[in-house]
N, C-alpha and C positions, 0 to 999 in steps of 0.2 A: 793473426787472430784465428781463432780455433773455434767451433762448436765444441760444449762441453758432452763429453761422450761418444762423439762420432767422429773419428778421425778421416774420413772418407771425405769430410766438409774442409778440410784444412786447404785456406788461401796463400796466395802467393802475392808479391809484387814482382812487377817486370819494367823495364824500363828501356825507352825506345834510343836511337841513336840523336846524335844532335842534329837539329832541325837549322837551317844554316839560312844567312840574307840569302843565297846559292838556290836556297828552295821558294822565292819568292815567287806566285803568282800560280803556284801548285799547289793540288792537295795532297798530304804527304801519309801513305799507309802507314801511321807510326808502329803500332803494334796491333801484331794478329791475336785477335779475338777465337780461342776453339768455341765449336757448337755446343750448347748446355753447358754455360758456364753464367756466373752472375758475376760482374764489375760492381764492386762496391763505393769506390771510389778512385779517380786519378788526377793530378798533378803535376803542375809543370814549373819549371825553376829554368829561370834565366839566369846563362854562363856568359854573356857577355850581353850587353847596354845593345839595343838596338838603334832605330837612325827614326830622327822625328818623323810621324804622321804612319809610321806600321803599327800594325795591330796583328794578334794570334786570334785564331777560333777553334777549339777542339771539340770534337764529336765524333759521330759514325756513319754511315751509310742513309740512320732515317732521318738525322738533324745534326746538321754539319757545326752547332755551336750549342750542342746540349749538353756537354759537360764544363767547358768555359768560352763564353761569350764574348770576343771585344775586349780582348785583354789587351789594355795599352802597354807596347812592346817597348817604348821608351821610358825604363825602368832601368834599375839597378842592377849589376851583377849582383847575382843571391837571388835574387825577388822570388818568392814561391806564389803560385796561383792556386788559389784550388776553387773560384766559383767567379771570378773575373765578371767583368764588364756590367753595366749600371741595372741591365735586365736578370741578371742571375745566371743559374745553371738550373736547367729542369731536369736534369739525371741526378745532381747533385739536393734538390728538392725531393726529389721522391728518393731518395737513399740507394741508391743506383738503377741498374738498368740489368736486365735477363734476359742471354742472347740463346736462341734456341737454334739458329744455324751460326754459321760463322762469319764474323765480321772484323772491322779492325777503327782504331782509334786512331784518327786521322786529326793533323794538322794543317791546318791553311797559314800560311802567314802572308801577309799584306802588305805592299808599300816599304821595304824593307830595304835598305841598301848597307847595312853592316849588323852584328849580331849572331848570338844563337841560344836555342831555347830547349828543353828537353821535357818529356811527360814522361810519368811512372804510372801502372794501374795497378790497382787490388782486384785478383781476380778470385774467386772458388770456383772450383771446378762442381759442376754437378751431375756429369756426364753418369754418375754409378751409381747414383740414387736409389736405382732397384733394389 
C-alpha cells in the first residue's frame, strides 16, 4: 500500500521467523522495529496445531498484548490471527501504532508443549519525512 503521490511513504511487510513450543515461557524479539516508522498492521498464522491450554500474546516494549491478545493457540494449522483474544487489540483499534525510537514486535507464547506460530507486520517507514 502506497500513499498516492509520495513514494517516500511506500510500506513494507516483514515477516519474523517461527515462533516454536522451543520458545515457551520467553518473550521472543520477533521483528525489529527502525525508529520513525508507523506499523499499520500485523499478523500471525499458525504452522502447526499447538498443545491444549497455550496461548500467544503479541505486542511491544509498552504492551506486551497490544496487537493480539490471548490468542488461543489450540487452533488449526492455517489459522490467521489479526486481533485475537475476547479483549481485542488496542493497536489494532486505533489503526496502528507510531514508533519514534526503535522497538520490536515481540511474541510470548504460553503453556505450550508442541506447535508453531509466525507474525508478519506492515510497516512505512517515515524516517524521511523532511
Amino acid at each position: 500500500m502506497a500513499f498516492a503521490g509520495n513514494p517516500k511513504f511506500d510500506g513494507y511487510w516483514i515477516r519474523s521467523r517461527d515462533i516454536t513450543y522451543a520458545d515457551t515461557g520467553t518473550t521472543v524479539g520477533a521483528i525489529q522495529i527502525p525508529a520513525n516508522t508507523f506499523v499499520q498492521r500485523v499478523v500471525g498464522k499458525v504452522t502447526t496445531a499447538f498443545s491444549t491450554g497455550g496461548y500467544v500474546d503479541v505486542g511491544d516494549g509498552d504492551d506486551p498484548d497490544g496487537w493480539i491478545p490471548a490468542i488461543q493457540a489450540l487452533v488449526s494449522d492455517g489459522t490467521l490471527s489479526v486481533r485475537g483474544g475476547s479483549s481485542g487489540a488496542v493497536y489494532v483499534a486505533n489503526g496502528g501504532k507510531g514508533f519514534l525510537t526503535a522497538d520490536t514486535i515481540d511474541v510470548q507464547l504460553v503453556d505450550s508443549t508442541a506447535g508453531s506460530y509466525f507474525v508478519a507486520a506492515y510497516m512505512v517507514p517515515l524516517g524521511d519525512m523532511d
